[in-house]
C-alpha positions as CSV (number, residue, x, y, z in Angstrom):
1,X,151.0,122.6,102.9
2,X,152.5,119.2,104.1
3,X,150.3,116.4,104.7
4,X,150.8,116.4,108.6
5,X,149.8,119.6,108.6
6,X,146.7,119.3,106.9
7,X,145.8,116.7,109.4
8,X,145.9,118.9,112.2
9,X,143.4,121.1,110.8
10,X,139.7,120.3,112.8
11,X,136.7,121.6,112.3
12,X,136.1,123.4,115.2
13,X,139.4,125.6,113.9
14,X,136.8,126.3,110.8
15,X,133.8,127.2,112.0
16,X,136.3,130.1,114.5
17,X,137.3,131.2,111.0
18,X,134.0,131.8,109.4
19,X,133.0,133.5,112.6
20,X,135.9,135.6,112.3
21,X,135.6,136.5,109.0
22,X,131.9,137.7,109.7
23,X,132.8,139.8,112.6
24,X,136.4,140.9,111.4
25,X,136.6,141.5,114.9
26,X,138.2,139.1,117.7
27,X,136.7,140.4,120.0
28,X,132.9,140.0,119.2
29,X,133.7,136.8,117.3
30,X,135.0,135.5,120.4
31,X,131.8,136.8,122.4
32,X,129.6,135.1,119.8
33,X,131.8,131.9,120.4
34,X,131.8,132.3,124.0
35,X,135.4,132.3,124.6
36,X,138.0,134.7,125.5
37,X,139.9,136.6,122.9
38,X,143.0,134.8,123.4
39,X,142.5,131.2,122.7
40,X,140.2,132.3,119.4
41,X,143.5,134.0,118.2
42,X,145.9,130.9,119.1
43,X,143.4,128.5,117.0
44,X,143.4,130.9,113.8
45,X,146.9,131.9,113.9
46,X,147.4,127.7,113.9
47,X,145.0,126.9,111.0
48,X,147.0,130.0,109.6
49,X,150.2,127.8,110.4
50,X,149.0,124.8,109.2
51,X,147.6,126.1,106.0
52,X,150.7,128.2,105.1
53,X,148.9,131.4,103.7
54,X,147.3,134.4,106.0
55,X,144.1,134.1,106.0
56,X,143.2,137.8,107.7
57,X,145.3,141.0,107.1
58,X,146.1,142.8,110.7
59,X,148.1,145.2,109.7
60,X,145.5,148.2,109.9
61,X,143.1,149.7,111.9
62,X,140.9,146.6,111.6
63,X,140.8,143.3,110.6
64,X,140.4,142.2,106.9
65,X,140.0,139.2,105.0
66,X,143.4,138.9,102.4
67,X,142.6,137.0,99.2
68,X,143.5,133.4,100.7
69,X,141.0,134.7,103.5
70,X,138.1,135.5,100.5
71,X,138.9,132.1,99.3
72,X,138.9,130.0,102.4
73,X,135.5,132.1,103.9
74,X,133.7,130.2,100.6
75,X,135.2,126.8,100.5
76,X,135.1,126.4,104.5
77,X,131.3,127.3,104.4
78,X,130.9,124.6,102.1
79,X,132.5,122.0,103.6
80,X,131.0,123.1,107.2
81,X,127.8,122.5,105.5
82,X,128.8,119.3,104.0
83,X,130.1,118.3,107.4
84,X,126.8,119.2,109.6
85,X,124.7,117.4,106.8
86,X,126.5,113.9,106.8
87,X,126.6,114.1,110.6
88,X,122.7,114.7,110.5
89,X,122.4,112.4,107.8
90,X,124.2,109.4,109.5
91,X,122.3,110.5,113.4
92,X,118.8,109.9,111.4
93,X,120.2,106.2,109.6
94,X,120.0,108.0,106.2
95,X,121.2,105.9,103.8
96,X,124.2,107.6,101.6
97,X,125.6,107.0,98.1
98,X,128.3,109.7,96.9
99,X,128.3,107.5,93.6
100,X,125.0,109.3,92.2
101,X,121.9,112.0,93.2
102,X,118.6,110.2,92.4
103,X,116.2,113.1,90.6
104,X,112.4,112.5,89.6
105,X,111.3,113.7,86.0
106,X,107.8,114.2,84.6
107,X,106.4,111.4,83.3
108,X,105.8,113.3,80.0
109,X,109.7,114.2,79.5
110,X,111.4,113.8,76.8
111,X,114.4,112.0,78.0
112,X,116.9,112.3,74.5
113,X,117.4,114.6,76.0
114,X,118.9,113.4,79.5
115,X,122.2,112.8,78.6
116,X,122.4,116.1,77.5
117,X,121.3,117.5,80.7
118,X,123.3,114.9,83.0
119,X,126.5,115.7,81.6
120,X,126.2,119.7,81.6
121,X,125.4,119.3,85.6
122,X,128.6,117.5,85.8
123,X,130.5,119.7,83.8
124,X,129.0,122.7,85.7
125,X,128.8,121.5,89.7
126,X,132.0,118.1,89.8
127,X,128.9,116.7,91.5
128,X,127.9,113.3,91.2
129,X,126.1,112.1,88.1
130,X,121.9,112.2,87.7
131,X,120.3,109.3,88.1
132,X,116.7,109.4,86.2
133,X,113.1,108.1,87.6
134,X,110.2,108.9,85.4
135,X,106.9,109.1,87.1
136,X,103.4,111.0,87.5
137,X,103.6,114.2,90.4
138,X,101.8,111.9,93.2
139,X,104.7,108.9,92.6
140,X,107.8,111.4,92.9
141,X,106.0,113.1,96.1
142,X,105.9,110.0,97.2
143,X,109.5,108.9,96.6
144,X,110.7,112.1,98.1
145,X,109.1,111.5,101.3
146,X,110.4,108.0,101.5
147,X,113.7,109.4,100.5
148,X,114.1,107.5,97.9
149,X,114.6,110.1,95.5
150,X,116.8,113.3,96.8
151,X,115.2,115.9,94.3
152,X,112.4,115.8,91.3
153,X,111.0,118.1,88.9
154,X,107.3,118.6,89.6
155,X,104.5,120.2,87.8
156,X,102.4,122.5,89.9
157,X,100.1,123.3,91.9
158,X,100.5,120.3,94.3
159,X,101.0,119.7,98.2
160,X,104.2,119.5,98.9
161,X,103.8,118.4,102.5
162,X,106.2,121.2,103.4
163,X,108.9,120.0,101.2
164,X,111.6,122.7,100.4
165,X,111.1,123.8,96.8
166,X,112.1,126.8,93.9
167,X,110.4,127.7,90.8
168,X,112.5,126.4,87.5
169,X,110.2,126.8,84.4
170,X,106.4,127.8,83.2
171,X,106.0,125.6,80.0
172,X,103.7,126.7,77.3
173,X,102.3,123.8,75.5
174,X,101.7,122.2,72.3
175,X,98.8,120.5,70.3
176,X,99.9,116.7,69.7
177,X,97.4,115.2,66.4
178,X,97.8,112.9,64.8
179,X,100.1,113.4,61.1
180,X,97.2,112.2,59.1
181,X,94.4,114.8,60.5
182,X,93.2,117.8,58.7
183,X,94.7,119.5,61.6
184,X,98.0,118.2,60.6
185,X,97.6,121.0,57.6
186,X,97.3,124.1,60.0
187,X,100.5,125.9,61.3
188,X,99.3,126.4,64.3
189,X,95.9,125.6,66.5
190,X,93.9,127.3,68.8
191,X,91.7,125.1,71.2
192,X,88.7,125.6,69.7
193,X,90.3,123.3,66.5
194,X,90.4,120.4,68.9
195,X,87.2,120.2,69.9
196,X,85.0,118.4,67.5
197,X,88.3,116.7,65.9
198,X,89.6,113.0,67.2
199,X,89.2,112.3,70.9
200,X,91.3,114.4,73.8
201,X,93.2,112.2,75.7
202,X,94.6,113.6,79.2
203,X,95.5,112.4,82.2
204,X,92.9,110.9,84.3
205,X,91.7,113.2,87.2
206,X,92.4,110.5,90.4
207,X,96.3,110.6,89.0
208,X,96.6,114.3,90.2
209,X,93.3,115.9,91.1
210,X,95.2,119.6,92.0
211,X,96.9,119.3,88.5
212,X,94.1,118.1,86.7
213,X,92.3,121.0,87.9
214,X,94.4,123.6,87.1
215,X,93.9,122.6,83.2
216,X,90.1,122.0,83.8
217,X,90.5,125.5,84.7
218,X,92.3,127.1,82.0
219,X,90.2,125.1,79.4
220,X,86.9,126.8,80.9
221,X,88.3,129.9,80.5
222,X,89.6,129.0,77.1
223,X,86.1,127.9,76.2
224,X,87.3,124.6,75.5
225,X,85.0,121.3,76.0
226,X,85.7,118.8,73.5
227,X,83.3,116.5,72.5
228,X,85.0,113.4,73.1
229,X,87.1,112.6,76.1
230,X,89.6,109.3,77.0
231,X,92.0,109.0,79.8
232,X,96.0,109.1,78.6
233,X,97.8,105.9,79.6
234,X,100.9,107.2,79.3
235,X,103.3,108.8,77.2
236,X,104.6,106.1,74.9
237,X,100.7,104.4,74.5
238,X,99.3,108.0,74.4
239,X,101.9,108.6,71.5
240,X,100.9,105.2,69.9
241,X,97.3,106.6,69.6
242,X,97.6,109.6,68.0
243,X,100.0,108.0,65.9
244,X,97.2,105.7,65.0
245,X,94.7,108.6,64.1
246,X,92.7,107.9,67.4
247,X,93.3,110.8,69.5
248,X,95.0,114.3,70.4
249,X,96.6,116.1,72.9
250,X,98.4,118.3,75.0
251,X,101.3,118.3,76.0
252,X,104.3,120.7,77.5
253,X,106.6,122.2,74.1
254,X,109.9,120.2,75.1
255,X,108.5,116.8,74.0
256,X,108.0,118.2,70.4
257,X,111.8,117.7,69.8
258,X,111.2,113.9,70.0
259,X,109.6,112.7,66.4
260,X,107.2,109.7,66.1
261,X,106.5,108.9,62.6
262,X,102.5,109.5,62.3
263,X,102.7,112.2,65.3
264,X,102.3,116.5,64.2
265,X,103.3,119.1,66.8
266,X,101.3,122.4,66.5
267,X,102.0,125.5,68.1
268,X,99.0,126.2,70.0
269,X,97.8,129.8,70.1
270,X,95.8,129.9,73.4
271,X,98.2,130.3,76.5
272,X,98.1,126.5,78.5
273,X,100.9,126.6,80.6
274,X,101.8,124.7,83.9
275,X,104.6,125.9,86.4
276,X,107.6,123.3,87.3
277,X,109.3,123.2,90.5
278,X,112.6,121.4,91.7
279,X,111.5,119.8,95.2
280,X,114.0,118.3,97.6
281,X,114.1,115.4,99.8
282,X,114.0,116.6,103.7
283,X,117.6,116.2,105.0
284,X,119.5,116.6,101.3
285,X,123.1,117.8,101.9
286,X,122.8,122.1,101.6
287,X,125.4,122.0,99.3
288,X,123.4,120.1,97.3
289,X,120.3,121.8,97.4
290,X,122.3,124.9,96.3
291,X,124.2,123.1,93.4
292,X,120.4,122.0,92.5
293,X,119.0,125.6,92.7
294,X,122.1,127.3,90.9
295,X,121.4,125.1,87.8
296,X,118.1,125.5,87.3
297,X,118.5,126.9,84.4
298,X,119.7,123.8,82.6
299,X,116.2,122.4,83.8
300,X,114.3,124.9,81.9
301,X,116.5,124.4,79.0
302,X,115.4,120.5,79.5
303,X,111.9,120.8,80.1
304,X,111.1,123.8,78.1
């Protein structure tokens, strides 16, 4: 196909095929398109033209998609979809950068390994690269409704104000204590281990008061009420004090492949678990949102 001809393809000519190629039937495609059968036939047989490949086989009693046809019906979709989304996107003021697709991560991640993750959704999805923000459920909510983030990886149950979203992991979870404790010498733990041994530190309940319920929950039901109690600041300082024999923890099973010297990892015998979901920004590009959703398995791998 010659690059004059490739200009003279529109949109319009697209969205007649994918009609078309639903129906495989001029006639009710060109109902559906409210036009007469005639002009519908002159605009395909010119994208036809200006492509240089049939797209639809008419040689039989019907109308059939040939394997240029099969191809085109995907990669016009897409680009439709790309189409209508920058259109919307640029109508609302949306501010776009192609350059990079800004994605919230749980404050507890362990980000070795990011790079890992970043370059297997390039490999998979030629999309633009992953740009990281690390922050508590509440802050990436918040950054998706200010569209300052176009996707993030939230632990549930929270509101999600309505916010398109798909499942990607439940994460079982692991006892954090510190090196030095008699627990240290055990295998694995059960709750009941943790409860008269140094103080659980957790999240504070005003961070995320839906999440923080759904452990109080589980630990009821578990039986577990330790006897000391101390708000986690953070991953790093709540690393720094179970390094330092002052505390333990919980904490979802993909942080244990990042060491800390004076830090043990326990498998933990009573099923904690939280679900993750991949939320999107309202007005993210649909082909985006699908790339997103197709790869959710390299979250898992990632989280889990």
């Amino acid at each position: 196909m010659n690059t004059a001809a490739h200009r003279s393809i529109d949109i319009r000519q697209l969205r007649y095929f994918l009609v078309v190629a639903e129906e495989l039937n001029f006639r009710r495609a060109a109902e559906r398109l409210h036009l007469t059968q005639p002009p519908l036939s002159r605009q395909i047989a010119a994208l036809e033209a200006a492509l240089g490949v049939s797209l639809l086989d008419r040689s039989g009693p019907g109308t059939r998609l040939t394997a240029a046809g099969e191809q085109a019906r995907a990669a016009f979709a897409r680009a439709v979809q790309a189409f209508d989304a920058a259109v919307a996107g640029v109508a609302a003021g949306e501010p776009t950068d192609p350059e990079r697709l800004r994605l919230g991560l749980p404050w507890w991640m362990d980000m070795s390994a990011f790079a890992t993750l970043d370059r297997a959704w390039r490999d998979a999805t030629r999309q633009a690269p992953l740009e990281p923000l690390l922050a508590t459920g509440p802050e990436l909510l918040a950054a998706l409704l200010k569209r300052t983030l176009d996707a993030a990886l939230i632990a549930m149950p929270h509101d999600l104000q309505g916010l398109r979203h798909a499942e990607v992991a439940t994460l079982a979870h692991v006892a954090v204590v510190p090196a030095s404790s008699p627990l240290a010498r055990k295998r694995a733990l059960r709750l009941a281990d943790l409860q008269d041994g140094p103080v659980f530190l957790r999240f504070a309940r005003r961070v995320n008061p839906a999440l923080w319920t759904h452990y109080q929950r589980q630990y009821e039901a578990l039986g577990f009420q330790p006897a000391r109690e101390a708000d986690a600041p953070g991953t790093s300082a709540t690393i720094a004090q179970i390094a330092a024999g002052r505390g333990c923890t919980l904490l979802p099973s993909g942080l244990a492949r990042q060491r800390y010297p004076g830090v043990a990892y326990r498998r933990l015998l009573d099923p904690v678990t939280v679900q993750v979901h991949l939320v999107f920004r309202e007005g993210l590009a649909p082909a985006l949102v699908q790339a997103l959703t197709d790869q959710g398995a390299l979250f898992t791998q990632v989280l889990g």
